[in-house]
VEXDREN-2710 file (C-alpha; in Angstrom, 1 decimal):
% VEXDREN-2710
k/r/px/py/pz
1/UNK/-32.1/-7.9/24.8
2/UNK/-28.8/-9.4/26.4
3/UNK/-24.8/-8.2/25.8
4/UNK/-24.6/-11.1/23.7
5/UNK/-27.5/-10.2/21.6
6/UNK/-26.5/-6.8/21.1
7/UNK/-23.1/-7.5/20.1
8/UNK/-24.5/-10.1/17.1
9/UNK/-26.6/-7.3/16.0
10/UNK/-24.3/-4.6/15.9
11/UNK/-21.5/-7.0/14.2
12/UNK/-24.7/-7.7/11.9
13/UNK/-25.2/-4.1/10.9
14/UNK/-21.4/-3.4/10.5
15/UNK/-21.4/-6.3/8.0
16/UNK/-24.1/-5.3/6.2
17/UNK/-23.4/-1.5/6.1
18/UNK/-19.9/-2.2/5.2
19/UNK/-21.5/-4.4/2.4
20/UNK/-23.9/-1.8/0.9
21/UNK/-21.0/0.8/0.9
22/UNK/-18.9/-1.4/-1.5
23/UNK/-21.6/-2.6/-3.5
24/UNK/-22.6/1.0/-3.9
25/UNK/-19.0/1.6/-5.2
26/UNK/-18.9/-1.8/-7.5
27/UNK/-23.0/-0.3/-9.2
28/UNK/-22.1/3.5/-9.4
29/UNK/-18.4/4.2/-9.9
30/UNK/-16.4/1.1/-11.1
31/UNK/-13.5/1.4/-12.7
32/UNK/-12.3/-0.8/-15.0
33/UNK/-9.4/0.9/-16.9
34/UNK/-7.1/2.4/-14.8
35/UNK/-3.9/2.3/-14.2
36/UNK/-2.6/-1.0/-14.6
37/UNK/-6.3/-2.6/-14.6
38/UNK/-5.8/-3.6/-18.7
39/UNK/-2.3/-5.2/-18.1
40/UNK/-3.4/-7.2/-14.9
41/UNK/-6.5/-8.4/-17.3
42/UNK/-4.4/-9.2/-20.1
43/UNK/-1.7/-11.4/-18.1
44/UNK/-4.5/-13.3/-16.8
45/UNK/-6.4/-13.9/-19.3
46/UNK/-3.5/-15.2/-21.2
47/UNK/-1.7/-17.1/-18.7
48/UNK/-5.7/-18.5/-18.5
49/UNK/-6.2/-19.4/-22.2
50/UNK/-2.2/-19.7/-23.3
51/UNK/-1.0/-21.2/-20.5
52/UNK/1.7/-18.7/-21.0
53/UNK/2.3/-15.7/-18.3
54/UNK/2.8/-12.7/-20.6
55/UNK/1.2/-10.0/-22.9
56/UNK/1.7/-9.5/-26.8
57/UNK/5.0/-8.2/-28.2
58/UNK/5.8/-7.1/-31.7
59/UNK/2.7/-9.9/-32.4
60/UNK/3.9/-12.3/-30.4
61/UNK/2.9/-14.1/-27.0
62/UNK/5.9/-13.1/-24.6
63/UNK/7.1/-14.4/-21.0
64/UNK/7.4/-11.7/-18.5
65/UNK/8.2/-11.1/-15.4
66/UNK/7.2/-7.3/-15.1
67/UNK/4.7/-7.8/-12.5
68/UNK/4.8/-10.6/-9.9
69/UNK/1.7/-13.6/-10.6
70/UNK/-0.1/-12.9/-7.5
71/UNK/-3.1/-10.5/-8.7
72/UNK/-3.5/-12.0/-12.4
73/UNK/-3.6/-15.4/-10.7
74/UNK/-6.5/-14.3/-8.6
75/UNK/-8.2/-12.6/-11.8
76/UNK/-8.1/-16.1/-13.9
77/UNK/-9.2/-17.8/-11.1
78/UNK/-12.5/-16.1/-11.1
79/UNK/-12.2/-16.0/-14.9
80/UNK/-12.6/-19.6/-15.2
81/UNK/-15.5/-19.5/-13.6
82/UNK/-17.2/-16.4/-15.0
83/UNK/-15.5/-15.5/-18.2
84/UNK/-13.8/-12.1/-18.8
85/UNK/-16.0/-10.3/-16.0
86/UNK/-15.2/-7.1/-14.1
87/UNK/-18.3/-7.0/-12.4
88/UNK/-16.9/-11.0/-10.5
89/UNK/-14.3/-9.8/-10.0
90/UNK/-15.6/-6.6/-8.1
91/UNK/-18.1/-8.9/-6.2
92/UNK/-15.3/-11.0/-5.2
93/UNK/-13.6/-8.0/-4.3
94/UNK/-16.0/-6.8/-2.0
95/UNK/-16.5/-9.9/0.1
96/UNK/-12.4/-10.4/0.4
97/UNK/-12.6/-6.4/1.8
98/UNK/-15.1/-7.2/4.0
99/UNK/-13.1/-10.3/5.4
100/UNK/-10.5/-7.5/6.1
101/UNK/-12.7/-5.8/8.1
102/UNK/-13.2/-8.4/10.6
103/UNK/-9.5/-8.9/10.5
104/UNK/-8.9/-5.5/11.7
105/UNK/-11.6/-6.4/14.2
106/UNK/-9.3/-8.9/15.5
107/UNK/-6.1/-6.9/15.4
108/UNK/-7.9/-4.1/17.2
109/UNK/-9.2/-6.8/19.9
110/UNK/-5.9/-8.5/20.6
111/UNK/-3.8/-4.9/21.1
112/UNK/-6.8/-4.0/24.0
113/UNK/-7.3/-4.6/27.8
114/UNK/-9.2/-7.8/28.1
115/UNK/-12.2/-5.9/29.8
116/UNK/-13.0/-3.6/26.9
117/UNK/-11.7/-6.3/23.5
118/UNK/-15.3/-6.7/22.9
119/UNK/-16.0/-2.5/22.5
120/UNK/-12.5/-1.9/21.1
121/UNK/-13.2/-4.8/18.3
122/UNK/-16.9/-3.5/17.2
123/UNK/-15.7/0.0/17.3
124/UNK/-12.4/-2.0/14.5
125/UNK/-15.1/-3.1/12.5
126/UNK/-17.5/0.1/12.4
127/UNK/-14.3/2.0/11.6
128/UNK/-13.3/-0.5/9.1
129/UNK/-16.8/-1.2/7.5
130/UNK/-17.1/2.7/7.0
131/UNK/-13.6/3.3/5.4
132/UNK/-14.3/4.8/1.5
133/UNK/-11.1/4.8/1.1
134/UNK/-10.4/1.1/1.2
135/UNK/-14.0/0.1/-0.1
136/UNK/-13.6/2.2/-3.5
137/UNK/-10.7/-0.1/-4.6
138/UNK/-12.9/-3.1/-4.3
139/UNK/-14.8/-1.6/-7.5
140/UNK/-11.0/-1.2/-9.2
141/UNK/-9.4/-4.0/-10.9
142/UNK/-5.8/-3.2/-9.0
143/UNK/-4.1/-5.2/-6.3
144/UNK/-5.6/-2.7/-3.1
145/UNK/-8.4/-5.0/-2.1
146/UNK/-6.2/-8.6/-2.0
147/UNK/-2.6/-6.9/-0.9
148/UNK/-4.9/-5.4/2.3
149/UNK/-6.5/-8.1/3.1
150/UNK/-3.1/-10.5/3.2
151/UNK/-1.3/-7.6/5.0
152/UNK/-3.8/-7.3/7.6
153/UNK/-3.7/-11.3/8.1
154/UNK/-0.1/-11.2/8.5
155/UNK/-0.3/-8.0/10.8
156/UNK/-2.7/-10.2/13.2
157/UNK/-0.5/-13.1/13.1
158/UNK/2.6/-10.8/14.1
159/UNK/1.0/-8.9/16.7
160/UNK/0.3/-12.6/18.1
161/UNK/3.9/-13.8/17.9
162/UNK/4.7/-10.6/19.5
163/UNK/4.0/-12.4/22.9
164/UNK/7.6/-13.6/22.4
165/UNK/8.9/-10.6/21.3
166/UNK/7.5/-9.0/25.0
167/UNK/8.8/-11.7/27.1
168/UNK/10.7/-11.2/29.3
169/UNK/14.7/-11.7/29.2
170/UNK/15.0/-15.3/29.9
171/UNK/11.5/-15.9/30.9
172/UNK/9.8/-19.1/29.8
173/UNK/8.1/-18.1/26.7
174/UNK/6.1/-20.4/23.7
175/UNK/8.9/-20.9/21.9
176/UNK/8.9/-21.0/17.3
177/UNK/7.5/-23.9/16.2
178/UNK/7.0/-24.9/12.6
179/UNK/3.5/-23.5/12.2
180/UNK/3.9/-20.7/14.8
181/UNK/2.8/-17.4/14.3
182/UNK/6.2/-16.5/13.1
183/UNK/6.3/-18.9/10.0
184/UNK/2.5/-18.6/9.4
185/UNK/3.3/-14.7/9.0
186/UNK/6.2/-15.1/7.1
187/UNK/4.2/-17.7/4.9
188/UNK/1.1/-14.7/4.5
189/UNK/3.8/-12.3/3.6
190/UNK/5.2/-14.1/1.2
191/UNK/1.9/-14.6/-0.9
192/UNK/1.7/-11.0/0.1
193/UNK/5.1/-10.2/-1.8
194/UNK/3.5/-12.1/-5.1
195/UNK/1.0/-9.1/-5.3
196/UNK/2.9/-6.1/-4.1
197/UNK/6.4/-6.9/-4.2
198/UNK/7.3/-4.4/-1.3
199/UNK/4.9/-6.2/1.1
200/UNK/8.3/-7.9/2.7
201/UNK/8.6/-4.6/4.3
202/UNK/6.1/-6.1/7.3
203/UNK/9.1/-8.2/8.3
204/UNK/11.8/-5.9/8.2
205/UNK/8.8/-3.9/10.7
206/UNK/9.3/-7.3/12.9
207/UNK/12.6/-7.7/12.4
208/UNK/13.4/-4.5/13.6
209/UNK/11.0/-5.0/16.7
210/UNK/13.1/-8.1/17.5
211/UNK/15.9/-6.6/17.6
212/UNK/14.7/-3.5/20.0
213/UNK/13.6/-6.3/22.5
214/UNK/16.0/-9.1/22.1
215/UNK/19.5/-7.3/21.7
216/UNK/20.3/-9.3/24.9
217/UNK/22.5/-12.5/24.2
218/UNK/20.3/-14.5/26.6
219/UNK/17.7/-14.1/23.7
220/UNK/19.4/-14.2/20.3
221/UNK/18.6/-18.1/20.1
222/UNK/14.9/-17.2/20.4
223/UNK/15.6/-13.9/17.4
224/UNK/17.5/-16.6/15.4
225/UNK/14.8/-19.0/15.1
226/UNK/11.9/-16.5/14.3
227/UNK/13.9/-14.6/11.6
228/UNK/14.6/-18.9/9.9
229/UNK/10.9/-19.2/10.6
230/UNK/9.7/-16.0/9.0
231/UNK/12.6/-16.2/6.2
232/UNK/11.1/-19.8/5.4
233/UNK/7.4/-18.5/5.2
234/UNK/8.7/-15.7/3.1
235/UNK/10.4/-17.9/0.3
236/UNK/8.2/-21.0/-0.1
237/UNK/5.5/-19.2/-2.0
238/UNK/8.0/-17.2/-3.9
239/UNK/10.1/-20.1/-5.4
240/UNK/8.0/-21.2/-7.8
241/UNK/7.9/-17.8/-9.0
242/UNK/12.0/-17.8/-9.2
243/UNK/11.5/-21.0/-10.6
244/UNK/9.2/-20.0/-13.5
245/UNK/11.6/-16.5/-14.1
246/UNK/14.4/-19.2/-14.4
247/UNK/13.4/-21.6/-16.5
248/UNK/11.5/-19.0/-19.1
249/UNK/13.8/-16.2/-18.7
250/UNK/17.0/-17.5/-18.0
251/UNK/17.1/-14.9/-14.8
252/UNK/17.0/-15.1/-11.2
253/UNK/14.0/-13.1/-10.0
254/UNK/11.9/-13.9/-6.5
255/UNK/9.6/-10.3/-7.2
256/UNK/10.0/-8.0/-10.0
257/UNK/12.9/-6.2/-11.4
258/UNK/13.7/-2.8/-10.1
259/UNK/12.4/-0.8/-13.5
260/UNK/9.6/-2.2/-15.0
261/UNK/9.8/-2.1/-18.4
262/UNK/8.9/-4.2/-21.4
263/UNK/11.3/-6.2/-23.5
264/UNK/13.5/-3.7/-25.6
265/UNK/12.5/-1.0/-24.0
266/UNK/14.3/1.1/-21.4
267/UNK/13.5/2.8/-18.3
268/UNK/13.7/7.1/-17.8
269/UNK/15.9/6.3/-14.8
270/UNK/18.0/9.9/-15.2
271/UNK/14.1/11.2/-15.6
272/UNK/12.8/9.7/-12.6
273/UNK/16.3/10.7/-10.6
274/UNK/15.4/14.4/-11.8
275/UNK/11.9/14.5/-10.7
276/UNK/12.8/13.0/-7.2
277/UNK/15.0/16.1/-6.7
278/UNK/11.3/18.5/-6.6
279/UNK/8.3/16.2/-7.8
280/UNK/5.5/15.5/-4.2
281/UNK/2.5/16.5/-5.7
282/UNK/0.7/13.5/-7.1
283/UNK/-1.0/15.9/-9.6
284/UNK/2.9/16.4/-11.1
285/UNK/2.7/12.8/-11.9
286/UNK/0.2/12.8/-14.3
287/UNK/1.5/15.7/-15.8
288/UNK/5.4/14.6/-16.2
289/UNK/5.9/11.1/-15.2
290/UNK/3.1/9.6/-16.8
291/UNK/3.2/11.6/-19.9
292/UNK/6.7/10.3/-20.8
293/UNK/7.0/8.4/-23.6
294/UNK/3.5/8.9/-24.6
295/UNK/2.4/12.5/-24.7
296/UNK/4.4/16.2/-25.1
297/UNK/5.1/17.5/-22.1
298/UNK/5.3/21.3/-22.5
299/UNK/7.5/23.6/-19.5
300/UNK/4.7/25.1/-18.2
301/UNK/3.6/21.7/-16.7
302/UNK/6.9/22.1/-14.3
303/UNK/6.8/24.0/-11.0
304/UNK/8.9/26.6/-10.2
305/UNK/10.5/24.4/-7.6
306/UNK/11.6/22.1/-10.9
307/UNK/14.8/24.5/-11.6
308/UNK/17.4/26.1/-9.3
309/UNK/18.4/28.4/-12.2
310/UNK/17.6/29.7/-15.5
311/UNK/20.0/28.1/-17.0
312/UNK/18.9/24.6/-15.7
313/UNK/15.5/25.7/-17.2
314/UNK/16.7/26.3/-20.3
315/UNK/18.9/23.3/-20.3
316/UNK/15.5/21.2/-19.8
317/UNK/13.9/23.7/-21.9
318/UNK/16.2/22.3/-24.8
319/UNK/15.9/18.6/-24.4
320/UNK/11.7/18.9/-24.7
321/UNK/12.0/20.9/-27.5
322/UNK/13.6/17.9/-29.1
323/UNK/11.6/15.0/-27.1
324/UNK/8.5/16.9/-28.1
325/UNK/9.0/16.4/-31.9
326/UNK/9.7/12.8/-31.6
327/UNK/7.4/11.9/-28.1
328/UNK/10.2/9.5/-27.8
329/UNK/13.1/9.8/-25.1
330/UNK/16.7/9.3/-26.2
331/UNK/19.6/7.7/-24.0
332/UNK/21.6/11.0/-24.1
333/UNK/18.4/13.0/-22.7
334/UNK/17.9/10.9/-20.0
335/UNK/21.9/10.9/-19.1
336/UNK/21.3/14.6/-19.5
337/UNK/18.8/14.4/-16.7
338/UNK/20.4/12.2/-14.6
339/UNK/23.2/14.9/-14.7
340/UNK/20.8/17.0/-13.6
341/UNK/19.6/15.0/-10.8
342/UNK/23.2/14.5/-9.3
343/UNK/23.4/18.4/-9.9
344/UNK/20.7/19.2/-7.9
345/UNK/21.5/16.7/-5.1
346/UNK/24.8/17.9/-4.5
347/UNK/23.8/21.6/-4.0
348/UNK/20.9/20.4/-2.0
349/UNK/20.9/16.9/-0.5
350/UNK/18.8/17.3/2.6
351/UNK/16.2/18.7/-0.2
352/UNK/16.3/15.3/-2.2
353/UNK/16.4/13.0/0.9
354/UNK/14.9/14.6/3.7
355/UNK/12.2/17.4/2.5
356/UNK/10.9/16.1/-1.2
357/UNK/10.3/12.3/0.8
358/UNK/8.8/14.2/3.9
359/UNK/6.3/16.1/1.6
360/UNK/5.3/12.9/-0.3
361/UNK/4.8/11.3/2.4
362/UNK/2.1/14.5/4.0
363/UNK/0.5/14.2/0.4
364/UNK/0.0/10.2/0.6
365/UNK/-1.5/10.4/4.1
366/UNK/-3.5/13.7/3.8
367/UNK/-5.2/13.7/0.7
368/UNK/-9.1/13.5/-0.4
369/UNK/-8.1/10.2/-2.1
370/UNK/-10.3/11.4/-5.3
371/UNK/-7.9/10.1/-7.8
372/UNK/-10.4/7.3/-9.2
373/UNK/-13.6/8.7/-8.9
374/UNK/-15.5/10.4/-11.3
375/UNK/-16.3/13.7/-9.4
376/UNK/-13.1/14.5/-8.4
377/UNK/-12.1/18.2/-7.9
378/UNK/-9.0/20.1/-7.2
379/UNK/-9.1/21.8/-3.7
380/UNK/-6.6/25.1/-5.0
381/UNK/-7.7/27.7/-5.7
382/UNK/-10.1/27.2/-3.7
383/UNK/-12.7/30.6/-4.5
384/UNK/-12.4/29.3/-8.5
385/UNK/-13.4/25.8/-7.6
386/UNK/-15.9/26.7/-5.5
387/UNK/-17.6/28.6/-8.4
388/UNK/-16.5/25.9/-10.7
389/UNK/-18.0/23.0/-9.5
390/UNK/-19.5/23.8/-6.0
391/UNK/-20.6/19.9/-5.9
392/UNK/-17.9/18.2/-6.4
393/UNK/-15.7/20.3/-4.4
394/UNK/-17.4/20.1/-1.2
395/UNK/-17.4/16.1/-2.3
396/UNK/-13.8/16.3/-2.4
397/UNK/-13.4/18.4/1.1
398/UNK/-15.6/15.7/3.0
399/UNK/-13.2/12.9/2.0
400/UNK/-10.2/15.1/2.9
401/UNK/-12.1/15.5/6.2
402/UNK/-13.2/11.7/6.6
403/UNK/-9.3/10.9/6.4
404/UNK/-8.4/13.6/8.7
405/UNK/-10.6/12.1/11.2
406/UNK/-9.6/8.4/10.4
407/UNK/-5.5/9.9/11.2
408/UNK/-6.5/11.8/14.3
409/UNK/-8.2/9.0/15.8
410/UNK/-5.0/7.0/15.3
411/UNK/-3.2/9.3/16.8
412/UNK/-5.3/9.1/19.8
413/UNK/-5.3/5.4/19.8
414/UNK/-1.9/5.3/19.6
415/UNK/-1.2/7.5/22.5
416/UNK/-3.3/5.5/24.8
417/UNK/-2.1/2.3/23.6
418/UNK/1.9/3.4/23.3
419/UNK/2.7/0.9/25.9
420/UNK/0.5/-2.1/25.0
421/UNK/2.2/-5.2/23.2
422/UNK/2.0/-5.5/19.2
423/UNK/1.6/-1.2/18.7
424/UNK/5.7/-0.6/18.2
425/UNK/5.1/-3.1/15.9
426/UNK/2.1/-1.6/13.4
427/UNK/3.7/2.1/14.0
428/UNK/7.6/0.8/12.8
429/UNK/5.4/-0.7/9.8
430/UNK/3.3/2.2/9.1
431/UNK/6.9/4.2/9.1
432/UNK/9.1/2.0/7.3
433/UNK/6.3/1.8/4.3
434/UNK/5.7/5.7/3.7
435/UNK/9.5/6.3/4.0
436/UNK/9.8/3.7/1.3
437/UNK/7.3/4.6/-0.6
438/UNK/8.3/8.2/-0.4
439/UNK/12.2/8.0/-1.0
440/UNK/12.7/4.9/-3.6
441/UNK/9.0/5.1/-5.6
442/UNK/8.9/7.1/-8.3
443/UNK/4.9/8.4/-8.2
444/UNK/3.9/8.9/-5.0
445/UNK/0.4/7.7/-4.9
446/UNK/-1.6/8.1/-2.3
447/UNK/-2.7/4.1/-3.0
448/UNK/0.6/3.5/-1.9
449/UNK/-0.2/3.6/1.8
450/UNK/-3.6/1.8/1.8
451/UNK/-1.9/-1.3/3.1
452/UNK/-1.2/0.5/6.3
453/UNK/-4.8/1.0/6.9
454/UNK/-5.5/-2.0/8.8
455/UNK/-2.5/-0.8/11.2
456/UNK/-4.0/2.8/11.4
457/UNK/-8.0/1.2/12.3
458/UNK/-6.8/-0.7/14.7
459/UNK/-5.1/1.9/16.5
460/UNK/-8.0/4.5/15.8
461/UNK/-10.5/1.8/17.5
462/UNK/-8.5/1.6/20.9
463/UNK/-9.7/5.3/21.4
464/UNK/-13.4/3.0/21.7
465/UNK/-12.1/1.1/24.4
466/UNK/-12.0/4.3/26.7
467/UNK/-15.3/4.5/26.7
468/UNK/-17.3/4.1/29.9
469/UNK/-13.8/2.9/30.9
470/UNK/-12.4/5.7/32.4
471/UNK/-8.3/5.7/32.5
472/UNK/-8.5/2.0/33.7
473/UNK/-9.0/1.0/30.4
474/UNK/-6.1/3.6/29.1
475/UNK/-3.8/1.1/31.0
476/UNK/-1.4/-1.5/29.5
477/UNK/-3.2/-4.1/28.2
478/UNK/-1.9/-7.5/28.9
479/UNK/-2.2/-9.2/25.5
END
């Protein structure tokens, strides 16, 4: 059998095993109401049948701009075709995250040596192919799956216009052009942005790579006309959103507002200020966070990192007592939390923006990822879940371990591929998007982070290229 033959076959049974792992997902453990799963459904469905983007207030069809189009658009697509179906969607799903997984393929491929792109690629797409972390969400009506796929597309396209970026100082180079790599990135991001709102954060990631590599005057014409070109690709697909919030809601809005909330309502900002001084643990959110609003939430819920005092405790202590009987937050308990929060920040800042965001982010990377599936089990204390539910905590160790493994080999790619072109780019993305996930969302979710994946496979699969290579291959590449 020849190199070339071997290679179709292996990319065969990547495919195909990356396939049977998702379909496996979408057959045994969907999930079809989770999260925001019934609100995505409902926006489609009526934007499909109404013609109206919205949900149902106080009886009536309303406008709304509390999550951007991008997601419910791609559930009525396939709604017009197959009716109200999960079960599309999911198969739709899977075949868009198996697209991603040659995409990380080709990310993988272009940061390697041209003598070992071909092992460093099949070893992206193994890696990819395997991941349970990013095939589970194709069998979850949330925005993982598409938001993945468009930020690895964009990635690729960015580590490509990074042979501008590396150039260098005054050294011919392809300059922008209208459908460069820039603007096509910029353009991906943008559609990107109309399904996770944050997704811009890949060009501040490139922006700030510019900058490190074209501070010299000689090259500011050069920065200038890829931040236009990205800027350009960013707002085209978002203006007809703008356009829409305008003309229906009398607001200028390109994404989403800051607090989502539904007409009349109003958001527990002095409640999420006050959990951000203590709350890392995802398992806090379900427990506070979540319950607000719509379920008591008794003290013993609240760790004993919640309260600096005993009389802050009984402070809090007070205002449940009273939210408790009603389920219903007032305006004065909330300013009495946000009190808090400023409280709490001013005897300890470095605790509310430096060690809280640092531990969020430890428990968005370094968790068993369990939170959708049926068998999930706590990991503490470990001797009563072991005699618990032996089963389903040795399934929840093996995924802790699987994404231990899937970080370490990052870290190894990374340190073999510091030098090469396009990897300060993924790592200033992978950075800027936990720090902002950790330090401005309220729940830190280890979902949050999926989107860096494609970053963190590509790096893990550059440990491949070693291989047989010896520390030739451990060189600078020259793509």
């Amino acid at each position: 059998m020849t190199a070339k033959h071997k290679m179709r076959l292996n990319v065969a049974l990547a495919a195909f095993t990356g396939l049977a792992l998702r379909f496996f997902y979408v057959l045994k453990l969907p999930v079809t109401d989770s999260g925001d799963a019934p609100f995505y459904i409902e926006l489609a469905w009526n934007w499909l049948k109404s013609g109206v983007y919205g949900a149902v207030v106080d009886g009536r069809l309303m406008p709304l701009d509390t999550r951007v189009p991008g997601y419910p658009a791609f559930l009525a697509t396939i709604f017009s075709v197959a009716g109200q179906s999960s079960g599309a969607v999911m198969i739709v799903q899977v075949f868009v995250d198996l697209a991603t997984c040659f995409v990380i393929a080709l990310i993988a491929a272009r940061l390697a040596p041209e003598i070992s792109r071909r092992r460093v690629a099949i070893a992206g797409l193994w890696l990819a192919a395997l991941c349970p972390f990013t095939a589970n969400y194709t069998a979850v009506l949330l925005t993982e799956t598409l938001v993945i796929f468009l930020t690895a597309l964009a990635i690729l396209l960015f580590v490509e216009a990074g042979k501008d970026v590396t150039a260098a100082a005054g050294a011919s180079s392809v300059e922008p052009r209208a459908l460069s790599p820039w603007f096509l990135g910029g353009l991906i991001v943008g559609f990107g942005a109309l399904v996770r709102p944050e997704t811009p954060l890949l060009l501040a990631a490139a922006g700030l790579v510019c900058i490190a590599r074209w501070w010299r005057p000689v090259n500011w014409i050069k920065f200038v006309r890829a931040g236009v070109l990205m800027g350009v690709g960013l707002l085209l697909p978002l203006l007809p959103w703008a356009a829409r919030n305008w003309r229906s809601l009398h607001e200028v809005q390109f994404l989403t507002p800051r607090y989502l909330q539904m007409p009349d309502d109003f958001s527990p900002r002095g409640f999420d200020a006050w959990t951000a001084t203590w709350l890392w643990k995802f398992g806090d959110v379900y427990r506070t966070l979540w319950q607000l609003n719509s379920g008591a939430i008794p003290m013993n819920v609240f760790p004993p990192q919640a309260f600096d005092s005993p009389d802050e405790r009984a402070r809090v202590a007070a205002m449940l007592d009273d939210y408790n009987d009603t389920l219903t937050e007032t305006h004065e308990q909330d300013a009495t939390f946000a009190e808090l929060a400023r409280e709490r920040t001013a005897r300890h800042p470095l605790r509310t923006w430096v060690k809280i965001p640092l531990l969020r982010s430890l428990v968005m990377w370094f968790t068993p990822r369990v939170e959708l599936l049926p068998n999930s089990s706590p990991l503490h204390p470990v001797a009563g879940e072991w005699e618990d539910d032996r089963g389903d905590f040795v399934e929840t160790l093996a995924l802790g371990a699987v994404n231990i493994v899937y970080v370490g080999l990052a870290l190894a790619g990374l340190w073999i591929a510091r030098r090469r072109p396009g990897v300060a780019f993924l790592v200033t993305f992978m950075v800027l998007r936990t720090l902002y996930i950790a330090g401005f969302i309220e729940t830190p979710e280890p979902r949050y982070v999926l989107e860096c994946f494609p970053a963190m496979i590509a790096l893990a699969a550059q440990l491949f290229g070693t291989i047989g290579g010896g520390r030739q291959l451990s060189s600078t590449g020259s793509g």
